[in-house]
N, C-alpha and C positions, 0 to 999 in steps of 0.2 A: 666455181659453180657449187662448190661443196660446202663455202661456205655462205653462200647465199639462199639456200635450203631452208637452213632457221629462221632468218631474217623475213621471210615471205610465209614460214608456217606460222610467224608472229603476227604478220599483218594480215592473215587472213582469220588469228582469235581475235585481233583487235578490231576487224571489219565485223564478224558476227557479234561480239561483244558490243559495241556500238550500236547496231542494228536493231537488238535484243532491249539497251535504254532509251533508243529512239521511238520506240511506242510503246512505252511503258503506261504514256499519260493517257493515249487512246485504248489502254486495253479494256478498261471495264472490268467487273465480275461477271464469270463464269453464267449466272443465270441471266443476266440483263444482254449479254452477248447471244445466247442462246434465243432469246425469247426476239432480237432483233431479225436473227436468221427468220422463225416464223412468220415475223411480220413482213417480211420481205416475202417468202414464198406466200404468202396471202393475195398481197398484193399482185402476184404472177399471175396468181390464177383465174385471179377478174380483168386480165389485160386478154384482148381481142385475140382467137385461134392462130393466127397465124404470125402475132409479139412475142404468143405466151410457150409458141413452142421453140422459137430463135430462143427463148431465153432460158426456156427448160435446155437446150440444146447446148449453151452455154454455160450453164450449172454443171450438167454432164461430164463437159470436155476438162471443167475446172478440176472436181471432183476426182475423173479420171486421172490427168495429172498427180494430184494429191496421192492420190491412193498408189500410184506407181513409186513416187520419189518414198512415202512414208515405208514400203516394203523393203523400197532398197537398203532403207535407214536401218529397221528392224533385222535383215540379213548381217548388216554388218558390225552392229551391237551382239547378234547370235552368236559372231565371230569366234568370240573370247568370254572367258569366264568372268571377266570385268565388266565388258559390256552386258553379258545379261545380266548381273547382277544389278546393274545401271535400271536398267531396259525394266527389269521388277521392281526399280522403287518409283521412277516415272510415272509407270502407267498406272500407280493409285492416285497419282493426280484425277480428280473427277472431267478435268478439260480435258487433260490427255486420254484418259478412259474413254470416254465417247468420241472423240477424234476415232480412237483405233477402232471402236467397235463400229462406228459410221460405217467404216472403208471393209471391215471384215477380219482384219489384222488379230482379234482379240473378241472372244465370244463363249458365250454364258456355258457352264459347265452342262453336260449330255440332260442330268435329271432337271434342269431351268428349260432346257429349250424342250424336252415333251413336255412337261407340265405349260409350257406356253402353247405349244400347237393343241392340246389338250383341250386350253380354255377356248381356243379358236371353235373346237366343232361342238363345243358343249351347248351353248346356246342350239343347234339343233338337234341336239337330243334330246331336250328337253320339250324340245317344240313337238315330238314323238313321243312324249310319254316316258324318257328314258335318261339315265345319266353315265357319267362314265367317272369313275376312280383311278387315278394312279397309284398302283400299291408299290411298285420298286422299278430299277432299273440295274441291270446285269448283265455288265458288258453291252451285246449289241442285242440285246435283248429286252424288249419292255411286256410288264405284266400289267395289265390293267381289271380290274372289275367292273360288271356293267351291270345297273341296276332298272328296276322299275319294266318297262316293255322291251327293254335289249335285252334283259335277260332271257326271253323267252326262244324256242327254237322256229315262231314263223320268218316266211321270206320277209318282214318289213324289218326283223330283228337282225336278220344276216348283213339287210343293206346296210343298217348304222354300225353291224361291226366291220364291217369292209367301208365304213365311209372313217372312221377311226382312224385305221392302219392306214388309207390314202395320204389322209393327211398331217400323219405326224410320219410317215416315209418320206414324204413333200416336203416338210420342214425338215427333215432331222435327218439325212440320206445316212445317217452313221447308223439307222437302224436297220436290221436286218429281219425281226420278227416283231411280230404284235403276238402275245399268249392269255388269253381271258380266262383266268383263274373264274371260281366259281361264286354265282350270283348269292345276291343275298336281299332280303323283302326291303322296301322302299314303301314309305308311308304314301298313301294312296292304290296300292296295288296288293300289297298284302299290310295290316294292319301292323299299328308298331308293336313289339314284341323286344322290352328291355332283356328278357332270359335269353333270348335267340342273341342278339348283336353283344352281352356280356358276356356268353361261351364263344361268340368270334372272335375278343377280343376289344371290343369296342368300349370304352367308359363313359359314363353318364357324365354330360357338363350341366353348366346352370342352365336356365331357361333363356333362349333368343330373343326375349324382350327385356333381357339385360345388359343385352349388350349395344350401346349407342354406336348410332354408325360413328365411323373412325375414331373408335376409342379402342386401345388396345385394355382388355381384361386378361388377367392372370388367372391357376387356378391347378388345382392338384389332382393327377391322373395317380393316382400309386403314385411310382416312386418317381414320373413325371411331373415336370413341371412344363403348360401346356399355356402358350400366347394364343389368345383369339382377339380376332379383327373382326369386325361386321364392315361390308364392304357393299351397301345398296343391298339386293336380294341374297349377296353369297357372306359366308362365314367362311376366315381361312384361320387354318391354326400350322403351328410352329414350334420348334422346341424352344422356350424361354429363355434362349440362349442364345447371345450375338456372338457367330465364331470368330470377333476379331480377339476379343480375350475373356469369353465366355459372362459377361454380366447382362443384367437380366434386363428387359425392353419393355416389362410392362410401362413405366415411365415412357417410352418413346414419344415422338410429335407426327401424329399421321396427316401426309398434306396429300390429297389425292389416294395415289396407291401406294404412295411411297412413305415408310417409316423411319427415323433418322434415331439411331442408336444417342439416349440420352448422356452416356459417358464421352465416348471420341468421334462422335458426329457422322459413323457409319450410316450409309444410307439405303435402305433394300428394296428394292419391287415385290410388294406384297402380293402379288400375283404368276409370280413367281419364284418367289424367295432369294432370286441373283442381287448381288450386291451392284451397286452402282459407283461406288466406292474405289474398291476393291475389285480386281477380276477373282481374287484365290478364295474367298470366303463366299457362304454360300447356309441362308437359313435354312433347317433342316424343316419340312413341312411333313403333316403328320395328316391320313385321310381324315375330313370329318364332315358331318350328314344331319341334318335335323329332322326329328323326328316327335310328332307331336309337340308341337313348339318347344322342345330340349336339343340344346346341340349335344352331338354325339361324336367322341374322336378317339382314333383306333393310334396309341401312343409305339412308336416300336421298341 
């Protein structure tokens, strides 16, 4: 028996080893696979109420599966010091990165996911007359600033700071306070005022009819160097710096929201700054506001 051990630990590398070149031919690239999965749940969802929910129902079971067997996997790679070392060069595979992050296994650093619940309630704030800023994150604590008619002390202003905190506690259960640091004038409500937002802190950028949508512009805050994107109606800015080995993106290729680091092919969610790539790297995103058609960004 002892010595038939090997012999069978052999044939079960050589069974997955096998397995592994047996669809090699079928695998496809990463985005053609991807974009097949869409096409398929497209097609679910124009098949008749009662196909399309046996087949959501089957998607489910699948998925669950998955997500059960990949945990196990991830436990026992967490094992040992080899395995996670394993387990950290894997998962910048951009397949395997979204596999884990699909199932939950792996997920965007604290200050990516409020800045995502963020952009969620932003749209209605704005539909109120009002905007909302994320200035930091500290520990379980977020600080946000709220501009324009949030800032003010009526009950319409209370409801969007309580509708805020609802939903990035909803998304983000790791936080435990919401803290609204103090307002500051929003053009249309109080007039722009460059002396007022450069004793906050804030620096003057070029004007936002220079900046073409999805083109990334570079551009010098002081001793900042400050990435901007025009993205439809919103302007995101960033430290000029991609944290895989700090070189610079104004170069990058914007597809969508997503920007792809021109040196080693890093690729980030400009709407978040979370890498796609990578789970451990993360663009550093800096507030910024336009104001009389000048963008305006507060560099930290």
């Amino acid at each position: 028996m002892t010595i038939a051990l090997p012999q069978q630990q052999t044939r079960r590398e050589d069974s997955i080893g096998q397995g592994a070149a047996g669809h090699g031919s079928a695998e496809g690239d990463f985005e053609s696979l991807a974009a097949a999965v869409d096409r398929a749940l497209a097609a679910i969802r124009e098949l008749p109420d009662e196909a399309r929910q046996k087949a959501m129902e089957l998607k489910e079971a699948i998925e669950a599966f998955h997500r059960h067997a990949l945990r196990r996997l991830v436990r026992v790679l967490r094992a040992t010091e080899a395995g996670k070392e394993l387990l950290f060069r894997v998962v910048e595979d951009p397949a395997i990165y979204a596999l884990f992050h699909l199932h939950g296994i792996v997920r965007p650093d604290l200050t990516a996911r409020v800045a995502a619940a963020l952009e969620e309630v932003r749209p209605y704030m704005r539909s109120h007359g009002g905007d909302v800023d994320l200035v930091k994150v500290e520990g379980d604590v977020v600080y946000v600033r709220l501009h324009g008619a949030c800032a003010g002390c009526s009950l319409s202003a209370r409801t969007l700071r309580d509708g805020v905190e609802e939903v990035v506690k909803a998304r983000v259960p790791e936080v435990r306070e919401i803290v609204v640091v103090g307002a500051e004038p929003v053009a249309g409500f109080v007039g722009p005022q460059s002396g007022v937002l450069e004793e906050k802190g804030w620096v003057e950028g070029p004007p936002v009819t220079n900046l073409a949508e999805g083109k990334p512009v570079r551009f010098r805050a002081g001793e900042h160097d400050v990435l901007l994107v025009r993205l439809g109606s919103r302007v995101m800015a960033f430290r000029n710096q991609c944290p895989h080995m700090g070189m610079p993106l104004e170069e990058g290729t914007v597809d969508g929201t997503v920007i792809t680091c021109p040196w080693h092919g890093f690729r980030f969610d400009l709407t978040t700054g979370e890498c796609l790539t990578a789970p451990h790297v993360q663009l550093e995103p800096f507030p910024v506001r336009v104001e009389g058609q000048r963008v305006w960004v507060r560099p930290h």
